[in-house]
C-alpha positions as a Markdown table, in Angstrom:
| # | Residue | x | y | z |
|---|---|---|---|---|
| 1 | Unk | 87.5 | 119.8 | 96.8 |
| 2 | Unk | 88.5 | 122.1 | 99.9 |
| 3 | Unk | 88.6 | 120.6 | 102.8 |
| 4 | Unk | 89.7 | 122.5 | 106.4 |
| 5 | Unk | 88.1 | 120.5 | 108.9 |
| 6 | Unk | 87.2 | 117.0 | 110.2 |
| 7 | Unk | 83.9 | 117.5 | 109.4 |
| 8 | Unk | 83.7 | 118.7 | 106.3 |
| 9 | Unk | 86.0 | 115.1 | 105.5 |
| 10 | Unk | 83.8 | 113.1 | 107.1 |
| 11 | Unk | 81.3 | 114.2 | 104.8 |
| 12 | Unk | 82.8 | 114.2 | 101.1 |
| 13 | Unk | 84.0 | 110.8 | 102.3 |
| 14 | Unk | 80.5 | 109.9 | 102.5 |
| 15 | Unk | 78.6 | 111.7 | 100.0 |
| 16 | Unk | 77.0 | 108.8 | 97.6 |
| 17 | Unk | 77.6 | 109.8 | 93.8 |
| 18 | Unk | 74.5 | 109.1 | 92.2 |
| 19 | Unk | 75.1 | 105.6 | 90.6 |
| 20 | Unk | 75.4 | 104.1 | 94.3 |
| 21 | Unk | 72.2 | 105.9 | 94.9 |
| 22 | Unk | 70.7 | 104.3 | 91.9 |
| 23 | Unk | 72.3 | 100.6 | 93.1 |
| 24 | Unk | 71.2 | 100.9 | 96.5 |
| 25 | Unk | 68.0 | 101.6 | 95.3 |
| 26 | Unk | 67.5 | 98.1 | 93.6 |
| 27 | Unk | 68.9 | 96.7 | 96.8 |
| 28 | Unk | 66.1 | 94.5 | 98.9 |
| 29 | Unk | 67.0 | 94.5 | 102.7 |
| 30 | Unk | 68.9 | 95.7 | 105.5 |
| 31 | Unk | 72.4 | 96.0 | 105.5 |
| 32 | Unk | 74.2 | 95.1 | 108.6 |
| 33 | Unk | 78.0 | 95.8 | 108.4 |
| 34 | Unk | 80.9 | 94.0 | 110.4 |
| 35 | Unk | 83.8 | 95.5 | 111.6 |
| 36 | Unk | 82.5 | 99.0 | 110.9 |
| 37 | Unk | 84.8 | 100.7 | 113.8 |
| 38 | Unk | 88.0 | 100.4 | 111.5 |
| 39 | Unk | 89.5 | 103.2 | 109.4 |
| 40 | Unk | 86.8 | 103.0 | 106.3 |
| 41 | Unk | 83.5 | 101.5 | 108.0 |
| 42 | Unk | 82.2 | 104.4 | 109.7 |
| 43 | Unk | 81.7 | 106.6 | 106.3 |
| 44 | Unk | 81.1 | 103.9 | 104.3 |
| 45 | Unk | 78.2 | 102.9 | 106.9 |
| 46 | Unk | 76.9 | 106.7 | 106.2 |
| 47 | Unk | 77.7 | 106.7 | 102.7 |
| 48 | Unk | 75.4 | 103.6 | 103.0 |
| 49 | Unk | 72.6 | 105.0 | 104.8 |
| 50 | Unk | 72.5 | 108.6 | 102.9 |
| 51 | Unk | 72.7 | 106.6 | 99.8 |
| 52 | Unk | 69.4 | 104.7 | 101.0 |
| 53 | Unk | 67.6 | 107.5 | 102.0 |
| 54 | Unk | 68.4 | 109.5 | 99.0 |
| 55 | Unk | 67.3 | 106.3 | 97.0 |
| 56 | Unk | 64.1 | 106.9 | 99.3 |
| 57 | Unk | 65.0 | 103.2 | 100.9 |
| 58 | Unk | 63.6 | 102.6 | 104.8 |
| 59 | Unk | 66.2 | 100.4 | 105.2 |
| 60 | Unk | 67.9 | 99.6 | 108.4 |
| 61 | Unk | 72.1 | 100.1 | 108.3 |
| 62 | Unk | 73.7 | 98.1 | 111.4 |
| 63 | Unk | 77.2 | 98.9 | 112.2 |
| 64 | Unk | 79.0 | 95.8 | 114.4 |
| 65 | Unk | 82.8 | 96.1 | 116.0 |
| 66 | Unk | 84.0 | 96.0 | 119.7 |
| 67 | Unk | 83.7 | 100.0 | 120.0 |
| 68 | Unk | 87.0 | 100.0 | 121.7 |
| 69 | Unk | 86.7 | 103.8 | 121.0 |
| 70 | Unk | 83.2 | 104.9 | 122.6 |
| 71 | Unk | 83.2 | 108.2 | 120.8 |
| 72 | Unk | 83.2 | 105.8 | 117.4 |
| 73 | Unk | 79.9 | 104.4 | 118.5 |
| 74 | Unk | 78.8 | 107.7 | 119.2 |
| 75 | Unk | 79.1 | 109.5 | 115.9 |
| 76 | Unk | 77.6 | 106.6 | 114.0 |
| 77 | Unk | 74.4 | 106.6 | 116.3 |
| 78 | Unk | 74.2 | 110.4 | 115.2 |
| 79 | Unk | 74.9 | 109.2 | 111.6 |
| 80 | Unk | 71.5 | 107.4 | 112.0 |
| 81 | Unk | 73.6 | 104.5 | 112.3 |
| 82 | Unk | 72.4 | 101.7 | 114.6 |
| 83 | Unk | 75.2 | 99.6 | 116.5 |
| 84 | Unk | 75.7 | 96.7 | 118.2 |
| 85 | Unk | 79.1 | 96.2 | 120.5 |
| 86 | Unk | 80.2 | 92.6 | 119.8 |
| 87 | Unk | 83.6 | 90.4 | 119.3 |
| 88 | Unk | 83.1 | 88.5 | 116.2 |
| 89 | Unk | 85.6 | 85.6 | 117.4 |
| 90 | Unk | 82.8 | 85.0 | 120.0 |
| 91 | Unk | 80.5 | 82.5 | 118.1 |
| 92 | Unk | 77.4 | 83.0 | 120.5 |
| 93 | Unk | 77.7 | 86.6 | 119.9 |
| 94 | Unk | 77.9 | 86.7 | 116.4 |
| 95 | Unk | 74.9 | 84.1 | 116.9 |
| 96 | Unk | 72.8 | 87.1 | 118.3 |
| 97 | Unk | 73.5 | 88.9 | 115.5 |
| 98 | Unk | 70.2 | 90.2 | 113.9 |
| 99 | Unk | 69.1 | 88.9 | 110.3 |
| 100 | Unk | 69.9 | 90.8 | 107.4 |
| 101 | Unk | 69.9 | 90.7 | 103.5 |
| 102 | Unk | 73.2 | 92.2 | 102.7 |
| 103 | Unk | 76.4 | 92.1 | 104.8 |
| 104 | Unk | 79.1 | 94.2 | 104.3 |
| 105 | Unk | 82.3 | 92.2 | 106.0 |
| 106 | Unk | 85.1 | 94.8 | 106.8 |
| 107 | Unk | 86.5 | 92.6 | 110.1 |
| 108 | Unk | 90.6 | 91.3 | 109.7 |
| 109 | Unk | 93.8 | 91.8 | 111.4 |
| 110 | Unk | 96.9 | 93.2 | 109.2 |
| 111 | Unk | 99.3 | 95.5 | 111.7 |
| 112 | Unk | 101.0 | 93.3 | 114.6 |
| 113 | Unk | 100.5 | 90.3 | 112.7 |
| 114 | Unk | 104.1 | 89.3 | 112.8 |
| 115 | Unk | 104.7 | 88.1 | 116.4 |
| 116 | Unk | 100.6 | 87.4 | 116.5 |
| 117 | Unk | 100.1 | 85.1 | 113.5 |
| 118 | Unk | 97.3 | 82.7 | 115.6 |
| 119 | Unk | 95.3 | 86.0 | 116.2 |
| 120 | Unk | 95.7 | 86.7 | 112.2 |
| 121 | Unk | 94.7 | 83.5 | 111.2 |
| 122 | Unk | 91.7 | 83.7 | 114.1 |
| 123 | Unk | 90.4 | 86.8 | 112.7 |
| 124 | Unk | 91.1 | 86.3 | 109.0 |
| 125 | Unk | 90.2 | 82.8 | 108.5 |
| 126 | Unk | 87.9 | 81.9 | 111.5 |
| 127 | Unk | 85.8 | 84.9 | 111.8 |
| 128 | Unk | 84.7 | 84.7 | 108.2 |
| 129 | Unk | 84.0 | 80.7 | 108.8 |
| 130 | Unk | 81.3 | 81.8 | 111.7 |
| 131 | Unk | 80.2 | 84.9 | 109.8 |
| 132 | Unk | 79.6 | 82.6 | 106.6 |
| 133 | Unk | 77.9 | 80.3 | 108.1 |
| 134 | Unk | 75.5 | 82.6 | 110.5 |
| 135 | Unk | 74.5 | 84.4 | 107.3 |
| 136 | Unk | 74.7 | 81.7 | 104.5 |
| 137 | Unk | 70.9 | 82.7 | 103.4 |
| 138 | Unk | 72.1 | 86.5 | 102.9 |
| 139 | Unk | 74.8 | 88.1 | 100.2 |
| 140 | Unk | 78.4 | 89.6 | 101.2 |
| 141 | Unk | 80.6 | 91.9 | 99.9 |
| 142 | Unk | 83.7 | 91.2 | 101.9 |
| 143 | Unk | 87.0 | 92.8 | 102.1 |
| 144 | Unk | 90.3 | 91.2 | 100.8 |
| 145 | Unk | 93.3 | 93.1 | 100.0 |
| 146 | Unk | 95.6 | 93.3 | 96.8 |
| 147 | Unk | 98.4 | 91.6 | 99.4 |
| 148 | Unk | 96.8 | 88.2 | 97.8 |
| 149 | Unk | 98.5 | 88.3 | 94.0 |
| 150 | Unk | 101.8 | 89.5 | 95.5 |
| 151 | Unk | 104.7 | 91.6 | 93.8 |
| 152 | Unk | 104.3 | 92.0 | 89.6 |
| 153 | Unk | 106.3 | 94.0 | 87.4 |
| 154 | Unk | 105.4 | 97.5 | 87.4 |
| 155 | Unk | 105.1 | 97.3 | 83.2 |
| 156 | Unk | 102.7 | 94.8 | 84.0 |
| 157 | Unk | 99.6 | 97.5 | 84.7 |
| 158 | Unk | 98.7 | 95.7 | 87.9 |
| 159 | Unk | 97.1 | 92.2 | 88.7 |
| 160 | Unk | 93.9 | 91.9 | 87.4 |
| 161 | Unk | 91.0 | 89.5 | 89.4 |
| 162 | Unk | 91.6 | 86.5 | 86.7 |
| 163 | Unk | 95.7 | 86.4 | 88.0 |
| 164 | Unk | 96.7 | 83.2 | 89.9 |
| 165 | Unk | 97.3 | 84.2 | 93.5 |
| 166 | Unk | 100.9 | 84.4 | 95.1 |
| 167 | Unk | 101.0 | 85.9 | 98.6 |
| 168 | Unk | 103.9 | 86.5 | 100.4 |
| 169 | Unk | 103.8 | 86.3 | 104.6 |
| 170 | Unk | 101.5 | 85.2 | 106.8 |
| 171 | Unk | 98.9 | 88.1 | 106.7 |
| 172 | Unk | 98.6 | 87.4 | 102.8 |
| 173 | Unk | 98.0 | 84.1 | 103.2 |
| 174 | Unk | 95.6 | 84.7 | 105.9 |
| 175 | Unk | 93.6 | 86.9 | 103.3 |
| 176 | Unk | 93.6 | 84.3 | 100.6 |
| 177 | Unk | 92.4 | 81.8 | 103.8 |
| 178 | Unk | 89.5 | 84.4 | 104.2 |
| 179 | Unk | 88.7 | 84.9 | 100.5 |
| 180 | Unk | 88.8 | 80.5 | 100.5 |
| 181 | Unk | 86.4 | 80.7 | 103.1 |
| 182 | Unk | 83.8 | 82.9 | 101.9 |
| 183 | Unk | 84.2 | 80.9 | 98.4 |
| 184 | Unk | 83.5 | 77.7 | 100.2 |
| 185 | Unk | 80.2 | 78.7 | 101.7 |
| 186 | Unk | 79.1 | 80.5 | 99.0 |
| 187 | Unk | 79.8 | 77.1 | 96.0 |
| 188 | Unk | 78.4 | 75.0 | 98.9 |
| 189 | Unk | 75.3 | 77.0 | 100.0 |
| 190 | Unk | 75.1 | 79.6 | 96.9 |
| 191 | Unk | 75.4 | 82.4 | 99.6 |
| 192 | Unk | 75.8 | 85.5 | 96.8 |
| 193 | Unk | 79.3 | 86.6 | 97.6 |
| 194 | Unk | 81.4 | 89.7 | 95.8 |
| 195 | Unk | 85.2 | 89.5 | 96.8 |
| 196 | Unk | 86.8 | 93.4 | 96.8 |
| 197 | Unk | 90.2 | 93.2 | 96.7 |
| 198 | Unk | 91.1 | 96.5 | 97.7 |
| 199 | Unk | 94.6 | 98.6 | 96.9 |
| 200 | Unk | 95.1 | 101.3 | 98.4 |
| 201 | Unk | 92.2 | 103.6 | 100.4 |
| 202 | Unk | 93.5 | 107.5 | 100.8 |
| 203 | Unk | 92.3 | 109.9 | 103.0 |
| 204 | Unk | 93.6 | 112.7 | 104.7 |
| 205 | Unk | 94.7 | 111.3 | 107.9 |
| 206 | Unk | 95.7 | 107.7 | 106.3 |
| 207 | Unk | 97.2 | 106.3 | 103.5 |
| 208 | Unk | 100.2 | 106.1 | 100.8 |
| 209 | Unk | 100.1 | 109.6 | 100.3 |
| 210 | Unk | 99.9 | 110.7 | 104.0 |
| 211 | Unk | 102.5 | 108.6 | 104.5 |
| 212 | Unk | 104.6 | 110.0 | 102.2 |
| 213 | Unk | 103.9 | 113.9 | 103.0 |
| 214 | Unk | 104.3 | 113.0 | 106.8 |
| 215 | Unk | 107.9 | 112.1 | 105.8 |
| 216 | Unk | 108.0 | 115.0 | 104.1 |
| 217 | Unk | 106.9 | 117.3 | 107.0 |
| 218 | Unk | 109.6 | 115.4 | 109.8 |
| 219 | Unk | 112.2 | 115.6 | 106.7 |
| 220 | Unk | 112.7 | 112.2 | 106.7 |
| 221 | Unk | 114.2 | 110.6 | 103.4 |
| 222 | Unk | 111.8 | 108.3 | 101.2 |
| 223 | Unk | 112.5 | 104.9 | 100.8 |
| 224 | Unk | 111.7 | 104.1 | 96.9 |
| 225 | Unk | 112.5 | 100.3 | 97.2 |
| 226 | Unk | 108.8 | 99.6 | 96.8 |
| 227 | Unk | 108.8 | 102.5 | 93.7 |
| 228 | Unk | 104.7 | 102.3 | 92.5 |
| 229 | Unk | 101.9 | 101.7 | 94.0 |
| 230 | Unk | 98.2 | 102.6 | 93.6 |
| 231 | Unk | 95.4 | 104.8 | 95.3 |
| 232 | Unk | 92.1 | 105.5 | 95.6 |
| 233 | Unk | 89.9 | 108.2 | 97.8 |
| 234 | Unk | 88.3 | 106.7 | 100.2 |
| 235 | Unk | 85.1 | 108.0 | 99.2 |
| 236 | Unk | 84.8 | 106.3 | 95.7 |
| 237 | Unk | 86.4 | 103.6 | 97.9 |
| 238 | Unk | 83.1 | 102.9 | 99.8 |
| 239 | Unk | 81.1 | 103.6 | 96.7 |
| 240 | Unk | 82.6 | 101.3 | 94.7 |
| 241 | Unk | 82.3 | 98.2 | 97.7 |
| 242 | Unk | 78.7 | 99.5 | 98.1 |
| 243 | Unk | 78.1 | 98.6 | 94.9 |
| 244 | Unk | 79.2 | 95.4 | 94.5 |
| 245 | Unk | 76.7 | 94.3 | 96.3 |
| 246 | Unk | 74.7 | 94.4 | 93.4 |
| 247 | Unk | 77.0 | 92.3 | 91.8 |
| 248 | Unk | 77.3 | 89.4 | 94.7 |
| 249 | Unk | 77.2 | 86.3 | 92.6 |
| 250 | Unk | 77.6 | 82.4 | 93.3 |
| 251 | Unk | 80.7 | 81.2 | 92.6 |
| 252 | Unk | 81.8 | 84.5 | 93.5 |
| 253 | Unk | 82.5 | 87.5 | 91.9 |
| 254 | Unk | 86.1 | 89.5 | 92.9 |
| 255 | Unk | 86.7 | 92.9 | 91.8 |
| 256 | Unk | 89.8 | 95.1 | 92.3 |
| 257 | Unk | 89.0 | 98.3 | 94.2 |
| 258 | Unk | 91.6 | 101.2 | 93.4 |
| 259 | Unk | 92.6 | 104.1 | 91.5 |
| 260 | Unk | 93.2 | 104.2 | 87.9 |
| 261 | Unk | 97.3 | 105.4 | 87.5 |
| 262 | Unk | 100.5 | 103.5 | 88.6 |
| 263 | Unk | 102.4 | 106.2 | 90.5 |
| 264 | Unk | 106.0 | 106.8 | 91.1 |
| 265 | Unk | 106.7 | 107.2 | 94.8 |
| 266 | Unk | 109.9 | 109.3 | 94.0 |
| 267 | Unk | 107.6 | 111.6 | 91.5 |
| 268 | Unk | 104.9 | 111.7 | 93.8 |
| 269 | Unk | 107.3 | 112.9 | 96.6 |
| 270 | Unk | 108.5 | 115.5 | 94.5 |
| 271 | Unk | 105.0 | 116.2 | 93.5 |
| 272 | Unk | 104.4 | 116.7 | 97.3 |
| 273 | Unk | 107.2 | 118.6 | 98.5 |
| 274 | Unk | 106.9 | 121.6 | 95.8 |
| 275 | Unk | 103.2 | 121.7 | 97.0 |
| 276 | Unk | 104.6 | 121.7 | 100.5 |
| 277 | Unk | 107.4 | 124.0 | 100.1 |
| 278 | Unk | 109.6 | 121.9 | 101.1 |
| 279 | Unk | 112.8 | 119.7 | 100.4 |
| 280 | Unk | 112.5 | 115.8 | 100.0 |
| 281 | Unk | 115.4 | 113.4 | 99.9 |
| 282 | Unk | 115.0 | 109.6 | 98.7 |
| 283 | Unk | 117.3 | 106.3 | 99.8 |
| 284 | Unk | 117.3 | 103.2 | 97.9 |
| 285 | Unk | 117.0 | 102.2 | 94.4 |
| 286 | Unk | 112.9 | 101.3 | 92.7 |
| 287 | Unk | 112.4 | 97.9 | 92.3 |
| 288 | Unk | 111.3 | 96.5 | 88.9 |
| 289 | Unk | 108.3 | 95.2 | 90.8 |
| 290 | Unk | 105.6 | 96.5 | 92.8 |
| 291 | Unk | 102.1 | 95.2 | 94.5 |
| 292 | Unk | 99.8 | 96.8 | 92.2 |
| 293 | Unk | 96.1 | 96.0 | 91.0 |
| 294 | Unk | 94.3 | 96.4 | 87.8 |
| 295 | Unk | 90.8 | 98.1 | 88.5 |
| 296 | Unk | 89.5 | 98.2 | 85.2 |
| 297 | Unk | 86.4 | 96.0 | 86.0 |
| 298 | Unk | 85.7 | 98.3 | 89.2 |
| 299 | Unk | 85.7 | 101.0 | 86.9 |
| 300 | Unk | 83.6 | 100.1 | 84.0 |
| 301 | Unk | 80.9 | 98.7 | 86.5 |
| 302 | Unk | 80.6 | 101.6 | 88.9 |
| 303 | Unk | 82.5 | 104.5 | 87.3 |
| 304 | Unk | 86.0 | 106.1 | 87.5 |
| 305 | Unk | 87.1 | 107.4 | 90.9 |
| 306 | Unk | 85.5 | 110.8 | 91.0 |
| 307 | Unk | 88.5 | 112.3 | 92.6 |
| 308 | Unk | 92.1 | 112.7 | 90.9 |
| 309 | Unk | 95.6 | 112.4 | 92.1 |
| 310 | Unk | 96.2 | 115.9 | 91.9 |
| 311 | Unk | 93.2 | 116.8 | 94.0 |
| 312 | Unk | 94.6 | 114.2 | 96.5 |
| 313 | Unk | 98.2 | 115.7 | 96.3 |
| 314 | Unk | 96.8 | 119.1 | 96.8 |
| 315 | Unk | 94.4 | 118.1 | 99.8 |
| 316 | Unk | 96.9 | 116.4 | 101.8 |
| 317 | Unk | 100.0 | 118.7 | 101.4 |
| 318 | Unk | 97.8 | 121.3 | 102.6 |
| 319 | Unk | 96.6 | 119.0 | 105.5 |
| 320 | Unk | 99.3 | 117.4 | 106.7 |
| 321 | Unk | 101.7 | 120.9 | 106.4 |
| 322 | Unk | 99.0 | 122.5 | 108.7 |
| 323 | Unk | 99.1 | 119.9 | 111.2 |
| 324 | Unk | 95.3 | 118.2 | 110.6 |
| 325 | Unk | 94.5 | 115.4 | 112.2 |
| 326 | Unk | 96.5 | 112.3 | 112.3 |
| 327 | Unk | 94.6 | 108.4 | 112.6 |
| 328 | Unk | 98.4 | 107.9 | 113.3 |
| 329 | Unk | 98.7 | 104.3 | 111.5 |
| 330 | Unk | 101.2 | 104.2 | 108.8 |
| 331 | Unk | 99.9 | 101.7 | 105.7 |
| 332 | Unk | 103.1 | 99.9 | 105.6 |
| 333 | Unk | 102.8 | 100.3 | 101.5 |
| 334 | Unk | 106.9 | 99.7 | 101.6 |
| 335 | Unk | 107.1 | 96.6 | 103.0 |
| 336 | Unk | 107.8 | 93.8 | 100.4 |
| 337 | Unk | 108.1 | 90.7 | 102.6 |
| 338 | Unk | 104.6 | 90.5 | 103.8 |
| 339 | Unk | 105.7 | 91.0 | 107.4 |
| 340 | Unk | 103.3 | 94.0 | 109.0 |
């Protein structure tokens, strides 16, 4: 996997690997996704439509967000993506909203929640109310987070979908209100609902690892407080909440989305800096517990994650120590007290 330019990332983050191509071609309908203008919708919107045309689907893919960023818009419409600007806390606009068969719900609020917890609870609770409601008579794969089942040991391999919840902070609990929502609608209408609870996406301009390596570059110490965590490419990512849609189900059914390894941040830092060339330093001492998830299920269903750690780890020293592009949005992965 070389990749040198924005481009070429763009598209190995939304190639289809052939089982999606294969789901998506069982899949009756349009698929309209919301929120598509964040970090993973616009590949996963192409990963959706090349996926469908592969499967040789004519099937409509709908991208919806506020297209703060024009140029966003843009490269979807030349995705073959169709778009419609809209604010999803507007109920007439989300009213207006065309009819589809399968949504794909990627809208929510996470960074500047703490100071804006109304807005977090508008976007992560309310949104999905009006959204479940407008589209009760269609299926939806939406978006949670790992945040939900809160810290577990780090023997314990990760939280796995049956675990009783725990979240700490206001944006967890805003999740779990989003995940409660979409499970209300769905036992009280038998709208087909799949619940991905996803920990964490990597690319090479966001994620854990960038995260780390950017550190790395400004020789910055590590914090190793928060000492594992997980990952997953972005691209098997998108596949694998593509898929799910095969699997939406009444009461509904919650997968794990991530990689398969519990990784050490202070071995992955050194992992990084040899590959870098350059010195690391690390402050604090690893915690014997860690917000981890168990993808096991994700895995069986749709396949293991098509890229390794150690194509990541090569990829994004080589990126971020030749100064590629930045989305400039730190995951946070280190903060234990739920306050983002």
């Amino acid at each position: 996997m070389k990749i040198e330019t924005v481009e070429q990332l763009d598209d190995a983050l939304s190639t289809p690997p052939a089982s999606l191509i294969e789901s998506l071609a069982q899949l009756d309908g349009d698929i309209l996704i919301l929120g598509v203008a964040g970090k993973m919708g616009p590949t996963l919107a192409r990963m959706a439509k090349r996926a469908s045309e592969q499967a040789g689907v004519g099937r409509r893919v709908i991208g919806v967000a506020r297209f703060s960023n024009p140029t966003e818009r843009q490269k979807l419409e030349e995705w073959g993506i169709e778009t419609i600007k809209a604010d999803l806390l507007d109920e007439s606009a989300v009213a207006a909203l065309p009819d589809a068969a399968n949504i794909v719900f990627m809208a929510g609020m996470k960074f500047g929640s703490t100071g804006s917890e109304s807005l977090t609870w508008a976007m992560n609770a309310v949104v999905p109310t009006l959204v479940a409601s407008r589209y009760r008579d269609s299926q939806i794969a939406a978006f949670s987070t790992g945040n939900v089942y809160g810290l577990v040991p780090v023997s314990s391999g990760g939280s796995v979908e049956t675990d009783p919840l725990n979240p700490t902070g206001e944006y967890a609990m805003s999740c779990l209100g989003r995940e409660r929502v979409f499970e209300h609608f769905s036992r009280t209408h038998g709208t087909p609902l799949s619940i991905i609870r996803l920990n964490y996406a990597c690319e090479l301009r966001y994620g854990v690892l960038v995260d780390l390596a950017t550190r790395i570059k400004n020789y910055q110490s590590i914090d190793v407080t928060m000492g594992s965590f997980n990952v997953i490419w972005q691209g098997d990512a998108n596949a694998h909440a593509l898929a799910s849609l095969i699997d939406c189900d009444s009461p509904p059914f919650v997968v794990n989305v991530t990689g398969s390894e519990t990784l050490s941040v202070r071995k992955v830092g050194e992992k990084l800096a040899a590959r870098m060339n350059l010195p690391v330093t690390f402050v604090g001492e690893e915690s014997p517990t860690a917000l981890l998830n168990n993808a096991s299920v994700s895995h069986t269903r749709y396949g293991q994650p098509a890229v390794t750690t150690a194509q990541l780890l090569d990829n994004i020293a080589e990126w971020v120590n030749q100064n590629g592009a930045s989305l400039g949005k730190p995951t946070g992965f280190e903060v234990r007290d739920g306050k983002f």
